[in-house]
C-alpha positions as CSV (number, residue, x, y, z in Angstrom):
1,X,9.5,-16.7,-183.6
2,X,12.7,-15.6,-181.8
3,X,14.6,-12.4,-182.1
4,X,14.4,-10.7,-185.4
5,X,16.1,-7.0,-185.9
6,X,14.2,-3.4,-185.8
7,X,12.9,-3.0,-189.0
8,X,12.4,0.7,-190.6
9,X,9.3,0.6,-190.2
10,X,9.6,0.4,-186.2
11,X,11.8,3.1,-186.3
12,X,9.5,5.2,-188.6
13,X,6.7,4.3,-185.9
14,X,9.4,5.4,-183.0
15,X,10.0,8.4,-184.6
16,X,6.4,9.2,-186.0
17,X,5.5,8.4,-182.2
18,X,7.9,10.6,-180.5
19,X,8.5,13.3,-182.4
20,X,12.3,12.4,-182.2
21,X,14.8,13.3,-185.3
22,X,16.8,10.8,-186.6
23,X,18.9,11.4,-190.0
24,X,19.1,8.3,-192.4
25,X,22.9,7.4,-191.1
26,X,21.6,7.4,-187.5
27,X,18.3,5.1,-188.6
28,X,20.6,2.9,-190.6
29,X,23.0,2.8,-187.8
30,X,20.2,1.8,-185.0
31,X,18.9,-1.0,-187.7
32,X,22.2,-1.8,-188.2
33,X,23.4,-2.0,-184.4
34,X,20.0,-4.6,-184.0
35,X,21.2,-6.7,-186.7
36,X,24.4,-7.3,-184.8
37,X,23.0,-7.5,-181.8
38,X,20.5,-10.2,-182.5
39,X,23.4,-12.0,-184.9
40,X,25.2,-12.2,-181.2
41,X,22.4,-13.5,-179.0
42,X,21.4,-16.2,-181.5
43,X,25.3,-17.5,-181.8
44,X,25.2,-20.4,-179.9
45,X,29.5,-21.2,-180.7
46,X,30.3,-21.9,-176.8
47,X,33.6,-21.5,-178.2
48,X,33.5,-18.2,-179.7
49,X,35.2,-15.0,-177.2
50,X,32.7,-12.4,-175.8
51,X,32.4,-9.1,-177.6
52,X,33.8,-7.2,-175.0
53,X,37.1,-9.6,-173.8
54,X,40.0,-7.3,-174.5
55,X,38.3,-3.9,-174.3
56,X,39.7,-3.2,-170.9
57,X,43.2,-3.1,-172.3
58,X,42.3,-0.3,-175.1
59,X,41.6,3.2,-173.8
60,X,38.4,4.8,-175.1
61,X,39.0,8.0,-176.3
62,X,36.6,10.0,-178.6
63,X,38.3,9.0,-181.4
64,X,37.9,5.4,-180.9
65,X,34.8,5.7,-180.0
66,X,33.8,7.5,-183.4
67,X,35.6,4.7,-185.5
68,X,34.2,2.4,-183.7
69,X,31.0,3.6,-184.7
70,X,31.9,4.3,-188.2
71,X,32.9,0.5,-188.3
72,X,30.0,-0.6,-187.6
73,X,27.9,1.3,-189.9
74,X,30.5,0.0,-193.0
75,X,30.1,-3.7,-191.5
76,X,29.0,-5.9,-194.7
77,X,25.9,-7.6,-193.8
78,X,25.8,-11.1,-192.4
């Protein structure tokens, strides 16, 4: 079947099994960060740059950080 993202109802069962708190931003963010993920590993464009190439030039500070993350949570889906 392949890769497929989290669904909520894996993370429901994480959390249900844990006992872990996750707010609705931070659940859509995790199902949000799989999507991408998998969207990455099935591209097979041998063409197409890494995700990371250029990120050694750019300092990380926390601000970059957080807009990075906000990015990705506005990210229309695929």
């Amino acid at each position: 079947m392949g890769l497929s993202p989290i669904s909520f109802t894996e993370i429901k069962a994480y959390i249900d099994t844990t006992e872990t708190y996750l707010s609705g931003e931070e659940a859509l963010l995790v199902h949000r960060m799989s999507q991408l993920y998998v969207n990455e590993i099935n591209d097979k464009n041998p063409n197409k740059k890494a995700p990371f190439e250029g990120l050694e030039t750019q300092l990380m500070s926390p601000n970059s950080i957080i807009n990075a993350f906000a990015g990705i949570a506005t990210i229309s889906e695929a």
